[in-house]
C-alpha positions as CSV (number, residue, x, y, z in Angstrom):
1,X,0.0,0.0,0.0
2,X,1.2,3.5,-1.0
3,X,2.7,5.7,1.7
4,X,-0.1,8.2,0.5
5,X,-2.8,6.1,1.1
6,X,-5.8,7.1,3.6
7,X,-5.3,4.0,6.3
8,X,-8.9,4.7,7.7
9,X,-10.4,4.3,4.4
10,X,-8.2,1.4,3.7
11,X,-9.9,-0.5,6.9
12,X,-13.0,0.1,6.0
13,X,-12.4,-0.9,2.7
14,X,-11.1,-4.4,3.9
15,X,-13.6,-4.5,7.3
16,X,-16.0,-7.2,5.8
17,X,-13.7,-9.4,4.3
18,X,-11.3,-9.5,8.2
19,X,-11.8,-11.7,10.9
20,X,-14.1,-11.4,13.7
21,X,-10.5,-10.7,16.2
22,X,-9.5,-8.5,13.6
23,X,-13.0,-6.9,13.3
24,X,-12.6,-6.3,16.7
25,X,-9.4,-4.1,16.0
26,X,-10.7,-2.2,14.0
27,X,-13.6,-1.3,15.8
28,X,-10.7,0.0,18.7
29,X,-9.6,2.4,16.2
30,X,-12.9,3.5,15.0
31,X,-13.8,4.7,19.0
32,X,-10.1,5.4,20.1
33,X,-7.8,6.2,17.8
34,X,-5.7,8.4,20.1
35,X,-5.3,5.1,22.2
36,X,-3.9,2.4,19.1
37,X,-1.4,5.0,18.6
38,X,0.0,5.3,21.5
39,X,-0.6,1.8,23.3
40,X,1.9,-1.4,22.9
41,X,0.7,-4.0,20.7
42,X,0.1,-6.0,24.1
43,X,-2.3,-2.8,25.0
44,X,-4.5,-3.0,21.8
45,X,-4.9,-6.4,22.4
46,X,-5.8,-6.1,25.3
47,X,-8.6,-3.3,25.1
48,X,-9.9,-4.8,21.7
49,X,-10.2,-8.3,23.7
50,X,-8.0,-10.4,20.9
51,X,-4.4,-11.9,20.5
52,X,-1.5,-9.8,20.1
53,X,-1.1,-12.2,16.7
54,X,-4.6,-11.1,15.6
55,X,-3.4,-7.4,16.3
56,X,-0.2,-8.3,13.8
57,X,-2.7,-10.2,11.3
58,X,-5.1,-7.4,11.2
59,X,-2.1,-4.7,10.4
60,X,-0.7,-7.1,7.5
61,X,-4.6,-7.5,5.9
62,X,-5.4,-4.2,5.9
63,X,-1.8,-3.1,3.9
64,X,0.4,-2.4,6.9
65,X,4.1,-4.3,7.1
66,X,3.1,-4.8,10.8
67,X,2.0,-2.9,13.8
68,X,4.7,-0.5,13.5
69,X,3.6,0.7,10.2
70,X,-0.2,0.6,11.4
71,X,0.8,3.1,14.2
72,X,2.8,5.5,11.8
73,X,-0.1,5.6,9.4
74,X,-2.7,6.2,11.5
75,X,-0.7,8.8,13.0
76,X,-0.3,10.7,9.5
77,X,-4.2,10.4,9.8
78,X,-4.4,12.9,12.7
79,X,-1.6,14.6,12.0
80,X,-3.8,15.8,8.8
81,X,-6.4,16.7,11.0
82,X,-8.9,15.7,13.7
83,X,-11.6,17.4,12.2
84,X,-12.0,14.7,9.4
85,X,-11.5,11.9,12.0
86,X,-14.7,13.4,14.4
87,X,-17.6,14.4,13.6
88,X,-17.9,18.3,14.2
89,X,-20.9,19.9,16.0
90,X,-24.0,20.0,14.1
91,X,-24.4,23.6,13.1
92,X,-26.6,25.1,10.7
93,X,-24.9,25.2,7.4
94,X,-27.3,27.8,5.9
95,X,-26.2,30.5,8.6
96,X,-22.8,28.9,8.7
97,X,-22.0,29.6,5.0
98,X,-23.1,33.6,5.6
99,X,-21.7,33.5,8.7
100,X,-18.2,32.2,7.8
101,X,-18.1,34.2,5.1
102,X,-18.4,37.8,7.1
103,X,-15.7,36.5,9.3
104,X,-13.1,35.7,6.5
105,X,-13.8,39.1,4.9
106,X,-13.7,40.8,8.4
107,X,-10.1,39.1,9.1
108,X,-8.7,39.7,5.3
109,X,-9.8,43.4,5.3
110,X,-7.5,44.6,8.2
111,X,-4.8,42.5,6.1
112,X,-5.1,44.1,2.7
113,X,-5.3,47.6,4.7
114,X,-1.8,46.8,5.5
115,X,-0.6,45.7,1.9
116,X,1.3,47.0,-0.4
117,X,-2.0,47.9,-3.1
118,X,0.1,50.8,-4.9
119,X,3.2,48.5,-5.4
120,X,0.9,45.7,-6.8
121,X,-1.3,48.2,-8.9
122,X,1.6,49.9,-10.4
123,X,3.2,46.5,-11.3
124,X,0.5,45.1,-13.1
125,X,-0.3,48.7,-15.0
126,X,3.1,48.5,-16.5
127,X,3.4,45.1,-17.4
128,X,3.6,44.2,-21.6
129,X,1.0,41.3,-20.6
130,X,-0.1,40.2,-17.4
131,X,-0.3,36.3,-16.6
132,X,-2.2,34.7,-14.1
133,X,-1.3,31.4,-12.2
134,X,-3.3,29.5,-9.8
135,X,-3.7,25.6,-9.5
136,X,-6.2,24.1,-7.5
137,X,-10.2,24.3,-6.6
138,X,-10.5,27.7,-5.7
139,X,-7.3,29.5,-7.4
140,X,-7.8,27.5,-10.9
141,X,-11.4,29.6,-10.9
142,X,-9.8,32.6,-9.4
143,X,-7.4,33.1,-11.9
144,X,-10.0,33.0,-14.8
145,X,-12.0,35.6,-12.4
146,X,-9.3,37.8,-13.1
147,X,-8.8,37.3,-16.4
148,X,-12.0,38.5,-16.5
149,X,-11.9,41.0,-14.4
150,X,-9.2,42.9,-16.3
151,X,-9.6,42.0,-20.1
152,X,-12.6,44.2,-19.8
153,X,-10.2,46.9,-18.9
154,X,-8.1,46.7,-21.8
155,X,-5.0,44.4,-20.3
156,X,-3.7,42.2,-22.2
157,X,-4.2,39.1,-19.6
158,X,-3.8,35.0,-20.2
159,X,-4.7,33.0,-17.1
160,X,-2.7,29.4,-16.4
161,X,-4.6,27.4,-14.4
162,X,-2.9,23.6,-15.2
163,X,0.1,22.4,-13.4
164,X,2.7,22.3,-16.5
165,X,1.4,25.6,-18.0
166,X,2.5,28.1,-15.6
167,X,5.5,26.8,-15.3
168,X,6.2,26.9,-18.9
169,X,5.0,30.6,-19.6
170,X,7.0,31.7,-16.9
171,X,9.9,30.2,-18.9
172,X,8.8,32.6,-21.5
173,X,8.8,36.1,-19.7
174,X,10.4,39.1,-20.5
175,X,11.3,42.4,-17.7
176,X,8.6,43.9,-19.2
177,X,6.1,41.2,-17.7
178,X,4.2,40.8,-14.6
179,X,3.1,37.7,-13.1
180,X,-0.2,37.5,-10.4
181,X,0.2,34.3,-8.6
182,X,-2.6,32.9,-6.4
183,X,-2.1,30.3,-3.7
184,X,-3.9,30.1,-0.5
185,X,-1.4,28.3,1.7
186,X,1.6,29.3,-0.1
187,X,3.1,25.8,-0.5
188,X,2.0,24.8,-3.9
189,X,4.9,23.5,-5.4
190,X,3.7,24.4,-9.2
191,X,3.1,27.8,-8.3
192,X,6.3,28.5,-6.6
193,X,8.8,27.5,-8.6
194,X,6.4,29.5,-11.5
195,X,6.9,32.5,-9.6
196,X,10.7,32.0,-9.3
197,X,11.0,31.3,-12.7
198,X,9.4,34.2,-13.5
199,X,11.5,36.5,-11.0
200,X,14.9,34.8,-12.7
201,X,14.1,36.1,-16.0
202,X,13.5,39.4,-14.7
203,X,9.6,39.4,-14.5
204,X,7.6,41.3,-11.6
205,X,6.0,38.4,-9.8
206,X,2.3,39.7,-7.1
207,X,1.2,37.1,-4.7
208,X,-2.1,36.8,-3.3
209,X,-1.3,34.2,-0.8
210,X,-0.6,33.8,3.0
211,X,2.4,36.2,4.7
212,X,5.5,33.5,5.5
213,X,5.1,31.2,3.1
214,X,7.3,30.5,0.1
215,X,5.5,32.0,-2.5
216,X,5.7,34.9,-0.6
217,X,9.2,34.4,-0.2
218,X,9.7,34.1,-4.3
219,X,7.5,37.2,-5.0
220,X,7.9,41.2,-5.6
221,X,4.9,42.0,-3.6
222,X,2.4,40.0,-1.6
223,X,-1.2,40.9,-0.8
224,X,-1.8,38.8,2.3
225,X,-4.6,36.9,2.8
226,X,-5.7,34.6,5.6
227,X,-8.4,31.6,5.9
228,X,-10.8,31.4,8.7
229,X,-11.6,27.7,8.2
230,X,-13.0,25.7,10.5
231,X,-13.7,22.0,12.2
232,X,-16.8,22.4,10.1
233,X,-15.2,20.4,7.4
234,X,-18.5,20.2,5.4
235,X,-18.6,24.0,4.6
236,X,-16.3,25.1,1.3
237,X,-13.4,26.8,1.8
238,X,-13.9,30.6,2.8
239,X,-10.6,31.5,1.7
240,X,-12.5,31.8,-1.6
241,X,-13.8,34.9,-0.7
242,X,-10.7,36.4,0.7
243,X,-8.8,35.9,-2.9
244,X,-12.1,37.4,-4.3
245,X,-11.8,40.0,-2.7
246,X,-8.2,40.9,-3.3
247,X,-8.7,40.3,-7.0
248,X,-11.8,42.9,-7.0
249,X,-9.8,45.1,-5.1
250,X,-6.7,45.2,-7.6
251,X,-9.5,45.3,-10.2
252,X,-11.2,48.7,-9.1
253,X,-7.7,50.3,-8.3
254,X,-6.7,49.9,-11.7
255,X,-10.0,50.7,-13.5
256,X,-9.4,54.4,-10.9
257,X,-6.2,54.9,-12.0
258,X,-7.2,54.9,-15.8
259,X,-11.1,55.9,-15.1
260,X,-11.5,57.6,-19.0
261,X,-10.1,54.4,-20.4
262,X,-12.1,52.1,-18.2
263,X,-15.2,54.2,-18.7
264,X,-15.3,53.9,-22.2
265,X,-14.3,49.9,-22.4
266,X,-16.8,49.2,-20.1
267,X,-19.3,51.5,-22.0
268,X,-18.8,49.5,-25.3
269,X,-18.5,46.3,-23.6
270,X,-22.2,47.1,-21.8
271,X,-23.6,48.4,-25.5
272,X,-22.3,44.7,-26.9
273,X,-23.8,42.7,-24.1
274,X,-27.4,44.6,-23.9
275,X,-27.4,43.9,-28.1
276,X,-26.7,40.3,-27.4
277,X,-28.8,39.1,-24.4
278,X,-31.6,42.2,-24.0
279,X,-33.0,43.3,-20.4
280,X,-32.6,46.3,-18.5
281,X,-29.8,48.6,-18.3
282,X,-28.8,47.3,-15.0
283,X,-27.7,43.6,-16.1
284,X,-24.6,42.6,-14.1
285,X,-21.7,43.7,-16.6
286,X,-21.2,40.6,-18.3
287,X,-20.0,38.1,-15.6
């Protein structure tokens, strides 16, 4: 069994075809996992009411080399978090999502007061192009948002969402280039050895991603951002919003700092739209 693997999917994966001893053991971890990982293969027994052999049998059925192994996995388990091990308190997921949400915006608003805005603004105004990484869930979708958010402002933006690609436009990149990089955590390795790559040959290289990490590290200027997740593992990520946000504020700033221009782009963009689809004049501008 892959290192990687998920051991407490793994058990239950094998639970119906084990032994009724070895059923036993894994019933022990299901209500106490805390103890198996701590306890001497003579204590699991023990508790779980079996042989210590049966604790050694039920290790090697469900992948493990022995007990040793069983331990260290299951121990990866909780090191990746307790919250997906135990059942959170109920809460009520339609105020949790609002909820949540307020907090995370709350939290990320006293950070990007702090940030350097102007430096990242006047980046991405001069670049030749501006590209736009992100990998992931919520910064693959991101990074189209802002394509979208600034093509209707006249820059010429791309957005490089798959693993290989950033990597290889960053390759590309000129002085005269500017690179927006999104990454909650900060750790991703595609996105920051992009961001270096860019910085190497000479491209300016924004982060929106968390203060510390090594994106940060391997970028010009960072617009911090922060999650407020929870042991509610069932609601998405809120850290969504925070990026949002940062992207809509980068988006205003520069459509301010150029208002004539952005006034009329968004002018004939709105004409366009209202010939295509109909309705009212106060249609959301083309999201």
């Amino acid at each position: 069994m892959s290192q990687n693997t998920d051991i407490l999917s793994q058990i239950t994966a094998h639970f119906g075809s084990l032994r009724e001893a070895e059923k036993k053991v894994a019933e022990l971890i299901h209500d106490d996992i805390d103890f198996v990982t701590e306890a001497s293969i003579g204590g699991i027994a023990a508790r779980a009411g079996v042989s210590e052999a049966s604790v050694t049998r039920f290790a090697r059925a469900v992948g493990c080399h022995n007990v040793r192994d069983l331990k260290a996995r299951l121990n990866r388990a909780l090191a990746a978090g307790r919250r997906f091990i135990q059942d959170a308190s109920e809460e009520d997921g339609f105020s949790a999502v609002y909820e949540i949400a307020t907090q995370t915006l709350a939290l990320n608003r006293d950070l990007m007061a702090q940030a350097d805005i102007a430096g990242a603004v006047e980046r991405i105004d001069q670049g030749r192009q501006v590209l736009v990484f992100g990998a992931g869930g919520g910064s693959s979708m991101l990074a189209e948002e802002m394509q979208f958010r600034l093509v209707r402002l006249g820059y010429a933006v791309s957005a490089y969402t798959q693993s290989l690609l950033p990597r290889m436009a960053a390759s590309t990149l000129e002085p005269e280039d500017v690179v927006v990089v999104l990454s909650v955590s900060g750790f991703t390795p595609e996105m920051v050895e992009a961001a270096r790559i860019a910085r190497q040959y000479g491209a300016q290289v924004v982060a929106i991603t968390a203060s510390g990490s090594p994106l940060a590290e391997a970028s010009d200027v960072v617009l911090p951002i922060a999650s407020r997740e929870t042991d509610f593992i069932y609601h998405p990520s809120a850290s969504r919003y925070a990026m949002l946000a940062a992207i809509d504020v980068l988006a205003l700033e520069l459509a301010m700092r150029h208002r004539e221009r952005a006034r009329t782009k968004l002018r004939r963009l709105k004409i366009t739209l209202d010939a295509h689809r109909g309705g009212h004049d106060r249609q959301p501008l083309g999201d």
